[in-house]
Structure formats: structure tokens, C-alpha cells
C-alpha positions in Angstrom: 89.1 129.1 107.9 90.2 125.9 110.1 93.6 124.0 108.9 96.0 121.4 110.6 98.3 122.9 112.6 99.9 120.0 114.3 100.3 116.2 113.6 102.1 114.2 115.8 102.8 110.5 116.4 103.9 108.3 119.8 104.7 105.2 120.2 102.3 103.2 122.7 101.4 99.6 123.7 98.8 97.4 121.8 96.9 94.4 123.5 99.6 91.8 123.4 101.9 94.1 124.4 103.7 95.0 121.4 104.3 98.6 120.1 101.6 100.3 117.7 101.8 104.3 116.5 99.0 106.9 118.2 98.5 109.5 116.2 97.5 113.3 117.0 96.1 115.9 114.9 95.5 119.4 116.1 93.4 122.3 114.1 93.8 126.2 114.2 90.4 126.1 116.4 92.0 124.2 119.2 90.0 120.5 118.4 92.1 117.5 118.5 92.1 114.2 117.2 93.4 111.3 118.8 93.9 107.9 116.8 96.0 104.4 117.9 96.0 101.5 115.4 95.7 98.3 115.5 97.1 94.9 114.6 96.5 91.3 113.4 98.5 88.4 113.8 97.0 86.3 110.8 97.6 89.0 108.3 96.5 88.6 104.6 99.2 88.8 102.1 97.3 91.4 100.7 96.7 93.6 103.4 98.7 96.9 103.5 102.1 96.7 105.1 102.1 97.2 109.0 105.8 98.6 109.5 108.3 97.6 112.1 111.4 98.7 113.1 113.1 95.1 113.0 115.9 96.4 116.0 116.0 93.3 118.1 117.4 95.2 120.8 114.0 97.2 121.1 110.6 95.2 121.8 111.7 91.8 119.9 112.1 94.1 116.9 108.3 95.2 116.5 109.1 98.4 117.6 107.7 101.3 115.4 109.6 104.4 116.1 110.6 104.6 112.2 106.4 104.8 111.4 106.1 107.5 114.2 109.2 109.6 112.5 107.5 109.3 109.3 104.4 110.8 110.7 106.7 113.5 112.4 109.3 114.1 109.9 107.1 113.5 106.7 103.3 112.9 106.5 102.8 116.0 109.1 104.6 118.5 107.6 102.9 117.3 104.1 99.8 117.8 105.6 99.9 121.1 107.6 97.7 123.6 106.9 95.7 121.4 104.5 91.5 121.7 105.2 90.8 119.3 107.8 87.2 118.5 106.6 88.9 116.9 102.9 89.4 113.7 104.3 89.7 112.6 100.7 91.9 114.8 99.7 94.4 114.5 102.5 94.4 110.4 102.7 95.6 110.7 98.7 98.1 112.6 99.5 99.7 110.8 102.4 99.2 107.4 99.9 100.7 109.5 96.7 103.5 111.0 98.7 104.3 107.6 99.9 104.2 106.3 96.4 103.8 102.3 97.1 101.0 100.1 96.4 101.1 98.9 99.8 102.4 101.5 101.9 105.6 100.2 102.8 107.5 103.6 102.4 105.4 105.1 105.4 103.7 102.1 106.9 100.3 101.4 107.0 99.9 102.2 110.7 101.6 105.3 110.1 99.3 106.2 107.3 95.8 105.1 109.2 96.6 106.9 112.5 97.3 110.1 111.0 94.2 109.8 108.4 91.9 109.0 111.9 93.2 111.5 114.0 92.2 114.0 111.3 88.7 112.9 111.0 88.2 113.2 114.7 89.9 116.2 114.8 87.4 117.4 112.3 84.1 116.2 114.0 85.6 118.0 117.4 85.6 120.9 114.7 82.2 120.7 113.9 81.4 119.8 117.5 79.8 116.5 115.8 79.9 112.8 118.0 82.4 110.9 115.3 79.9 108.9 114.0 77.6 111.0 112.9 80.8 113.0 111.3 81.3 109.5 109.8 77.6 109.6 108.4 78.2 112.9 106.9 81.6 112.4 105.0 80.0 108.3 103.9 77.0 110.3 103.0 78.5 113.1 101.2 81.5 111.7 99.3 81.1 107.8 99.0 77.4 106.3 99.2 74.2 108.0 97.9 71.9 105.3 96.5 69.6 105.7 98.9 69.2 107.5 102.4 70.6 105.9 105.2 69.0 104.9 108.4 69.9 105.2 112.4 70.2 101.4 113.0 72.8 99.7 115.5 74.9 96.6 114.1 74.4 93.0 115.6 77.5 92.2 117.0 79.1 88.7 116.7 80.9 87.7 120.0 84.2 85.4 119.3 83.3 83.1 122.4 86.1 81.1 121.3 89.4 81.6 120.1 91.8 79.0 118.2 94.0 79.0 115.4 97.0 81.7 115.2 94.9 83.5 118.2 95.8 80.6 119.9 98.9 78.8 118.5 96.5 76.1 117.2 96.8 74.9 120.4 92.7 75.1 121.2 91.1 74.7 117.4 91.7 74.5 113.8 89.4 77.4 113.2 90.3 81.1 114.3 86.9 82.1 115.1 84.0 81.0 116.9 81.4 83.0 117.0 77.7 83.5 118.7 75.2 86.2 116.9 71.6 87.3 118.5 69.1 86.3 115.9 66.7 89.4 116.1 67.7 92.8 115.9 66.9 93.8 119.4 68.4 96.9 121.1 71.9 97.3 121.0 72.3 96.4 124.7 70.0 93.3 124.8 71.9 92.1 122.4 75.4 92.8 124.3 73.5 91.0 127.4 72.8 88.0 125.7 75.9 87.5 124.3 77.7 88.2 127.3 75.3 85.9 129.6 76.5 83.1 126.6 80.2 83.7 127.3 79.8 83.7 131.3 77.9 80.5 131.2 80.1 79.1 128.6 83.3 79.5 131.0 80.9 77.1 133.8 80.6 74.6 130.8 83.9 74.3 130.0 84.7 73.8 133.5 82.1 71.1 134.0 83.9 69.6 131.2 87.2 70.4 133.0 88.2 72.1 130.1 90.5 75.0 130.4 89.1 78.4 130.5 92.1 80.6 129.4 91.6 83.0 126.9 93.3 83.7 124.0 94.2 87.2 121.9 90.3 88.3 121.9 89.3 87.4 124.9 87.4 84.4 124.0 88.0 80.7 125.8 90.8 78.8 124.1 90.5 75.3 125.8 91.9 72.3 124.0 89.2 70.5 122.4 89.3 67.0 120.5 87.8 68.6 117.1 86.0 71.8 116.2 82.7 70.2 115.9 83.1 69.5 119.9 83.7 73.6 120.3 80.4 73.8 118.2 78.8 71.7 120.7 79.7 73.2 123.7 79.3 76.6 123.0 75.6 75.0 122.2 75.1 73.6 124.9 76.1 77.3 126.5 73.4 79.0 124.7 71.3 76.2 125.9 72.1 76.6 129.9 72.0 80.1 129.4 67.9 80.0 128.6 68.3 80.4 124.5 67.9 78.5 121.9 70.3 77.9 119.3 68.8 78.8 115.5 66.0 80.5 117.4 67.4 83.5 119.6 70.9 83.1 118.1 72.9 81.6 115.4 76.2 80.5 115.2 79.5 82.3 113.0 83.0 80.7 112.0 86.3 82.3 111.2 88.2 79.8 109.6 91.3 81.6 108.7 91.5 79.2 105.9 94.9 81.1 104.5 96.8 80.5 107.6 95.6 76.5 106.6 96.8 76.4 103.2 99.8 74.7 101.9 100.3 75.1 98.1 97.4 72.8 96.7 95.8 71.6 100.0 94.3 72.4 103.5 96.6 71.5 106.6 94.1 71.4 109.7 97.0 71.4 112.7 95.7 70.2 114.8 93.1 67.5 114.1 96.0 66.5 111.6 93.7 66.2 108.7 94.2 67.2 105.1 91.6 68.5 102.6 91.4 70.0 99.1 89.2 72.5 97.9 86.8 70.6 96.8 86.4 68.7 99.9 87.0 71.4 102.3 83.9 73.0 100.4 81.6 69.4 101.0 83.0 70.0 104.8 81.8 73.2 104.8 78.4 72.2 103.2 78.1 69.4 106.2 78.9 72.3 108.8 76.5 74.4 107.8 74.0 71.7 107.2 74.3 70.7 110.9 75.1 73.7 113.0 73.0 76.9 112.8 75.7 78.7 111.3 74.6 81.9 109.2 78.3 83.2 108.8 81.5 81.6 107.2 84.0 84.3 106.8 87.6 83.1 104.9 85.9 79.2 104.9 89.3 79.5 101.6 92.5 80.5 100.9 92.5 84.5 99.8 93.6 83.8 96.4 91.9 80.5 95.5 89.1 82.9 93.5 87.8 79.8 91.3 86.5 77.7 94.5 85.3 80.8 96.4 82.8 81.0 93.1 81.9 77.6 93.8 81.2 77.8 97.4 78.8 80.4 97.2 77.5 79.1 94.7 76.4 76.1 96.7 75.9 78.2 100.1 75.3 81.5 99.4 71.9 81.4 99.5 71.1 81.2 102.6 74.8 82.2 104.8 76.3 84.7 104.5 80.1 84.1 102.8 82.8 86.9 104.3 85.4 87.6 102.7 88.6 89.2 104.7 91.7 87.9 103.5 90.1 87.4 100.3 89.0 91.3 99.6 91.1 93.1 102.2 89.1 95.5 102.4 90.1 96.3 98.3 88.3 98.3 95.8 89.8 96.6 93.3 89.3 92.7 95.0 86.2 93.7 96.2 85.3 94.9 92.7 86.4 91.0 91.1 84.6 89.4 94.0 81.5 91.3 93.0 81.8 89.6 89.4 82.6 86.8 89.7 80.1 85.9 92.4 82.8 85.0 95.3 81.5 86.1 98.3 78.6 88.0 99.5 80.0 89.9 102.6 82.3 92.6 103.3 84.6 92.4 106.5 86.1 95.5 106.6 89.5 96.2 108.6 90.2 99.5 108.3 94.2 98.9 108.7 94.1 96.3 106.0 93.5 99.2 103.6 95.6 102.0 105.5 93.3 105.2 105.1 89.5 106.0 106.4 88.6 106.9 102.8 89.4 104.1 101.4 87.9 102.0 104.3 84.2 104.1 103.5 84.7 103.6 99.8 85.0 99.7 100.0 81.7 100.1 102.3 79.9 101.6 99.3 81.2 99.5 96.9 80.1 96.7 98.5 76.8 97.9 99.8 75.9 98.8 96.4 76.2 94.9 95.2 73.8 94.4 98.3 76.6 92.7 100.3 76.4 93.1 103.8 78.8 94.8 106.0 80.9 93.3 109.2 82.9 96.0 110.3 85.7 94.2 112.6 88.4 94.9 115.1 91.6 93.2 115.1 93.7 90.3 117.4 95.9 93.4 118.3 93.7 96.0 120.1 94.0 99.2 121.6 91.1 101.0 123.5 90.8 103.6 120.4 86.9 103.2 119.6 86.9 104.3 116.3 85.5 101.3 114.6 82.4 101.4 116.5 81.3 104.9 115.6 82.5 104.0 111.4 80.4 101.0 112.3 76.9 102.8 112.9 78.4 105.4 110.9 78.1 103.2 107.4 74.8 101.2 109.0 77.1 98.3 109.3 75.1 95.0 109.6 77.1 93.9 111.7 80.3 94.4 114.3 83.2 91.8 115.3 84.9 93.6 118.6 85.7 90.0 119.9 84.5 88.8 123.4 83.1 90.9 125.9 86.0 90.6 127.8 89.3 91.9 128.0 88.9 96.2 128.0 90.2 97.3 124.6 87.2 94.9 123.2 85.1 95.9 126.2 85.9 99.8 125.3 84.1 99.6 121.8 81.1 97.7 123.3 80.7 100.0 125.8 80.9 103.3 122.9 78.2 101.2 121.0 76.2 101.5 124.6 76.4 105.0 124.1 76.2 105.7 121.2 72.7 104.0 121.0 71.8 105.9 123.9 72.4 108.9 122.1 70.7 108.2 119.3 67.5 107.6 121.6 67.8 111.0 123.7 69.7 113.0 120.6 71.2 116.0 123.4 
């Protein structure tokens, strides 16, 4: 029988430069499993607790040597000799043995790289590519209304980056976003979008507006409004040969938490001030005049009552993405689903802190017929995991960020892949 024999952690460098924990797992049969975790910078409040070392002598004190001694000192020996293939059984008892709600004993990144490394220790086991290991255990353990088809996510390229990706120095609004309109193959749609950015950079520039990039690789230059990015990433998809609500539509990440001050909406840096209520008829005007199919955190994650409202009046026809808002939460995900206040999942898995509980807020939202935007974070490393959970879980979707900048790059390339594998199965 095949158990854990080693688990290990490292420190290592994410895509800011900042420390994150890589976790190892090793089974009696020789496989190993190799996980690093990732980061935001606009974190919800209810997002499981990331855990730094806070030793300003060490890395600005974001160091995470205490998270990798947990894993060495605590969580591995918990673990060892424990069936590698229980993926449930193991994630509940590094989240019971660290006794929090928000894994703050451990750390979250603790927690998630150990409960990764596992699961691809376990599909080297079973000499399975991860994500059709991720099938089996979704499959098998967390979704079974209805079988499950081989179907590659669209991906939605951040073209442009503002907000806390940026300092607010470009835009109000986190996220701007370009997303092929037909479900083509995987890599016609990862040409298209990438053709958008490159001629996107030679609009900016005719605009002589800068085109430095900001945390995920898309252009941060310092626009007058957020309508004017709306228009000039049009006009890109325009020069490019496509045409906008045609070939491809248009997402926003508004962030809106990181906006929010008590009873209002603080836009930074077009130094305008909304309520709900307004900020809702904005949104309603947005979406009226751009081709815009996807408003993910358009509110603040706890202002439930106006969520209901807004989509109630855009729902429809968008879809309305909770991330802050659910945090990738049974139980927020489960009061969202009742009281009507969103109708997409974006699922982080370090929000939640284990790959169990990642699938099961998958399911849970599938089965209200949400759909699914699995999504990477600000802070990257070039672990590809999220792309093989992605086709895993027949994600509608996948946010890996510009198709620049090679821990984004890495997970668009595995999607290449693993589409290609799916078409010549070896």
C-alpha cells in the first residue's frame, strides 16, 4: 500500500519578489509532488490568512520561514504515512489540527502547498497527468449531477492593470479584461488574445501613453478615466482585425473593496465619490455601453443587500463574479446562492487554503448553475496547478493574467498542452 513518507517545505521567491512556501510530498513508491503558492495584494478580509514572518530584518518582514517550519515540524509529521489518494481526509486534518477558522495557526500557504503537493504526488502515483487526477477526485468525491465533459476554459486576458496592481497610479479599476467570444480551440483563443495585447502596446504608444506593465503583466499607462482604457483597448481589438461584441467581449475587475470607505465608494484616482446605489446606475451605464459580459467584485465583499440588487438589474445577461464577496466559501457561497447575489464563482484556491475545499466550492456553485472562473493571483509563481484544476472542474473560464511575464506565461503554455493531450490522448 502507498503512504507519505516525506513532506517538506522551502522557502522560494514569488513574482514580485517576495518570499512564498514550496511544498514537497514524497510517497513510499518514489512519486513526488511539488506545490509553490501564491499571493494577492488586494486580499479579501475574508480570505484565509497568508502567514508572514513580520522580521523586518528578513525580506521587509514577508518572510515565511515560520509557515515552512510548520510544514516541517508540524503538518508533515501529522501527515506521514496517511493514504495519499484521501485528499479529503488529509486537508481536514491539517485544517483540524490547526484548529482556526482561518488558518492563522499554520498559515494558509502553509496549509495549500502541502495539500497540492499531495495531490500531485498522488497522480505521479497513479501515473495520471494532474488534471485528469483532478477529474477523478472532483468526479468521485465532490460533483456528480451529471457527467462531465473534456472542454478547455476561455481565458480572460487582464490587458490592463490598475488599481492596487498598480498603486492606482494607471486606473480606478483593478482589471481590465479581453475574452474571445466563441469557444474556439484553446490556442486560437490564446492567439487572439495575445495578438490584442501586442497591438494594444503600439496603441498606447501612438497615444504616447506609457507601456509599463504592472503585477500581471498587463499595460498600466496613466489614463484620464477608465472609460478612456475601455476605449483603447477597443480600438486594439479593432487594429488587430476583431471586432469588439462580435469576436470578443470585454471583462472588469473592479476591486470594489479596496474602493470602499465605510458608507461610500472612493474612486482614487478620478477623485470621484459614489454610493451603492449609484455606483450600481454606473455599472448599469458601463455595461450598457461597452460589450462587457463580466463584472467581477463591481461591490464591497460585505455589502450583500446591494449585490442582490445589482444582479437583479444585470444578471441577466453578464455574468456577476463574486471574489472577495464568496472567497471561494462554502458557507458565502451557499448565502450568495440564496439570496440571489451573484451568479459566478471565481475561485482562488489560496483564498480557501486546501484543494478540497477549493473542488467543493466548484460543486457547490456549479450545482446553482453558476459558472466557474478559476483564477491565478497578482503574486505568481510558475507552479501550474491552477490550469490542470481548471479543465479538471470544466471551468468556464480561466484568469492567468496577460500573456506576458513567465509565471502567467507558464499556465498558458500547460493549457497548450494539456489540450494537446486531450486531442492525441498517449
Amino acid at each position: 500500500m502507498v503512504s507519505l513518507l516525506r513532506v517538506s517545505a522551502r522557502q522560494i521567491l514569488d513574482s514580485r519578489g517576495n518570499p512564498t512556501v514550496e511544498a514537497e510530498a514524497e510517497l513510499s513508491d518514489g512519486s513526488l509532488g511539488r506545490a509553490s503558492v501564491p499571493s494577492g495584494a488586494s486580499k479579501g478580509k475574508h480570505e484565509a490568512l497568508e502567514l508572514r514572518d513580520n522580521d523586518p530584518q528578513h525580506f521587509s518582514g514577508k518572510g515565511v520561514l515560520h509557515a515552512v517550519a510548520h510544514v516541517e515540524n508540524v503538518i508533515g509529521p501529522a501527515i506521514l504515512n496517511n493514504d495519499p489518494f484521501d485528499q479529503i481526509g488529509i486537508d481536514q486534518e491539517i485544517v483540524a489540527r490547526d484548529g482556526t477558522q482561518s488558518l492563522s495557526r499554520f498559515g494558509a500557504n502553509a496549509v495549500l502547498g502541502v495539500s497540492l503537493a499531495v495531490s500531485k504526488a498522488a497522480a505521479q502515483s497513479l501515473k495520471l497527468p494532474y488534471y485528469r487526477y483532478i477529474r477523478q477526485l472532483f468526479t468521485q468525491d465532490f460533483y456528480s449531477q451529471q457527467p462531465l465533459t473534456w472542454e478547455m476554459p476561455i481565458p480572460m486576458f487582464n490587458i490592463m492593470n490598475g488599481g492596487a496592481h498598480t498603486r492606482w497610479e494607471s486606473t480606478d479599476f483593478q482589471e481590465f479584461m479581453v475574452i474571445p467570444a466563441h469557444q474556439q480551440s484553446f490556442a486560437q483563443t490564446l492567439e487572439m488574445g495575445t495578438t490584442i495585447y501586442h497591438q494594444l502596446q503600439k496603441v498606447l504608444q501612438s497615444h504616447s501613453l506609457s507601456t509599463l506593465i504592472g503585477d500581471e503583466g498587463g499595460y498600466a499607462p496613466a489614463v484620464k478615466s477608465n472609460e478612456e482604457a475601455l476605449d483603447l483597448i477597443i480600438e486594439a481589438i479593432q487594429e488587430a482585425g476583431f471586432r469588439e461584441g462580435v469576436d470578443v467581449n470585454l471583462g472588469l475587475d473592479a476591486a470594489a473593496s479596496e474602493l470602499f470607505n465605510t458608507d461610500e465608494y472612493i474612486f482614487k484616482k478620478s477623485n470621484q465619490k459614489f454610493s451603492s446605489t449609484q455606483l450600481i446606475e454606473q455599472w448599469q451605464t458601463l455595461l450598457t455601453q461597452y460589450p462587457i459580459i463580466s463584472l467581477e467584485d463591481g461591490l464591497a465583499e460585505d455589502d450583500w443587500k446591494n449585490w442582490q440588487t445589482l444582479t437583479k438589474k444585470c444578471g441577466h445577461q453578464k455574468m456577476i463574479v463574486g471574489d472577495d464577496l464568496l472567497a471561494t466559501n462554502i458557507e458565502r457561497i451557499q448565502k450568495a446562492i440564496e439570496l440571489q447575489a451573484c451568479n459566478a464563482l471565481l475561485m482562488k484556491i489560496n483564498q480557501i487554503g486546501t484543494l478540497s475545499e477549493s473542488l467543493a466550492a466548484v460543486a457547490l456553485a456549479k450545482s446553482a448553475g453558476w459558472k466557474i472562473v478559476v483564477s491565478h493571483r497578482s503574486g505568481e509563481t510558475e507552479d501550474t496547478s491552477i490550469a490542470d484544476i481548471a479543465v479538471g472542474v470544466n471551468a468556464d473560464y480561466v484568469k492567468m493574467g496577460a500573456t506576458a511575464r513567465s509565471e502567467r506565461t507558464a499556465k498558458y503554455n500547460q493549457l497548450l498542452r494539456i489540450e494537446e493531450d486531450l486531442l492525441h490522448p498517449h
